[in-house]
C-alpha positions, 0 to 999 in steps of 0.5 A: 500500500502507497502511504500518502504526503500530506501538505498543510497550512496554517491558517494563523502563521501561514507556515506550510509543510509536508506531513507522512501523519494526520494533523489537527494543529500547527507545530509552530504556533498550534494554530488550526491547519488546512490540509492543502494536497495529497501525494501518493508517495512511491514506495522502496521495493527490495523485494524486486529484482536488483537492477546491478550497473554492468559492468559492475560498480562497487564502492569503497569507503576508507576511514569515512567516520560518520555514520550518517554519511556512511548510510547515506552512501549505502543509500544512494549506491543501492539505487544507483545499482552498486553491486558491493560497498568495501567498508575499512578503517573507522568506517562504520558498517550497517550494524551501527545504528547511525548507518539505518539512520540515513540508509532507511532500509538499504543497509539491509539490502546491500552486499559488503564486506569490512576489511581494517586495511583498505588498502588491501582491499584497492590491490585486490580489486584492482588485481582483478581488473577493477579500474581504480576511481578516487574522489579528491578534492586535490584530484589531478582530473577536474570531473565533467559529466562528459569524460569517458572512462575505460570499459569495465569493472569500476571502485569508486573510492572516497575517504576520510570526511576531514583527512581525505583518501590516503595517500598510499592508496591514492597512488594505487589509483588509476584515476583521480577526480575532483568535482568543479567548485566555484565558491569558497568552500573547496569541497562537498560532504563526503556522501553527496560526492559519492552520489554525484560520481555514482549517478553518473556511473549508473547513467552511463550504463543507460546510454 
């Protein structure tokens, strides 16, 4: 069964927001709502056959310390269609309940493994014939949605949230990127990277 967004107003303060739950009054004042629209709000499905990118993706985390952005990596990856996520060093695995957090679910549908020394794991895949993918800020390719990338297996690697990737393992890598910033800041958080690199990934596939 589809559950249902329900948007409100406020006839006293005006305020207008989305509700997944009846309400009688407003959260701000406890003014008297009006219920404004209904969406019908399409549902995860992880029952249906998982759609893998191929060749496959997967990605590897390397000392990524928050929990959040760890579930919200699973998150994205999962829809993307990544096959297997790589957790090492302080990564939190699934079974943090930070992870479940943001994942919402996926952390329970994903395939992963963890290894205490992630550069162990970037030699093997790479001894496999994965094409090494790392995301940097100092990156030596400015990413574009348009750049080809050799046909084939690929690990997309992202690092530590303050430190970044370490650099023995970015010396492993065969490609390094780093997303086009035009204001003072000179990165994104760690999972919002990740989702920007992983869509692109799957919709290359698409073409």
């Amino acid at each position: 069964m589809r559950s249902k967004g329900l948007f409100y107003q406020c006839h006293l303060c005006q305020l207008r927001f989305p509700s997944l739950e009846e309400l009688k009054y407003c959260p701000a004042c406890g003014g008297q709502l009006a219920l404004k629209a209904i969406r019908l709000l399409e549902t995860d499905d992880f029952d249906s056959p998982y759609k893998r990118i191929e060749p496959p993706c997967v990605a590897v985390l390397e000392n990524v310390r928050s929990a959040w952005n760890v579930g919200s990596i699973l998150r994205t990856g999962e829809a993307a269609g990544f096959s297997h996520f790589y957790l090492g060093g302080i990564t939190p695995t699934p079974e943090h309940k930070g992870v479940a957090k943001t994942a919402l679910g996926a952390e329970k549908k994903v395939s992963w493994s963890y290894n205490p020394n992630t550069l162990e794991v970037i030699r093997e895949l790479k001894d496999t014939g994965y094409f090494i993918l790392a995301l940097e800020t100092e990156g030596s390719i400015l990413w574009h949605p348009d750049m080809s990338l050799p046909k084939g297996p690929v690990a997309l690697v992202v690092g530590n949230e303050l430190c970044g990737v370490d650099p023995e393992l970015l010396k492993e890598c065969n490609l390094v990127l780093r997303l086009p910033m035009r204001g003072g800041k000179c990165s994104l958080n760690v999972s919002v990277a990740f989702g920007v690199i992983a869509l692109w990934l799957s919709a290359r596939n698409l073409k």
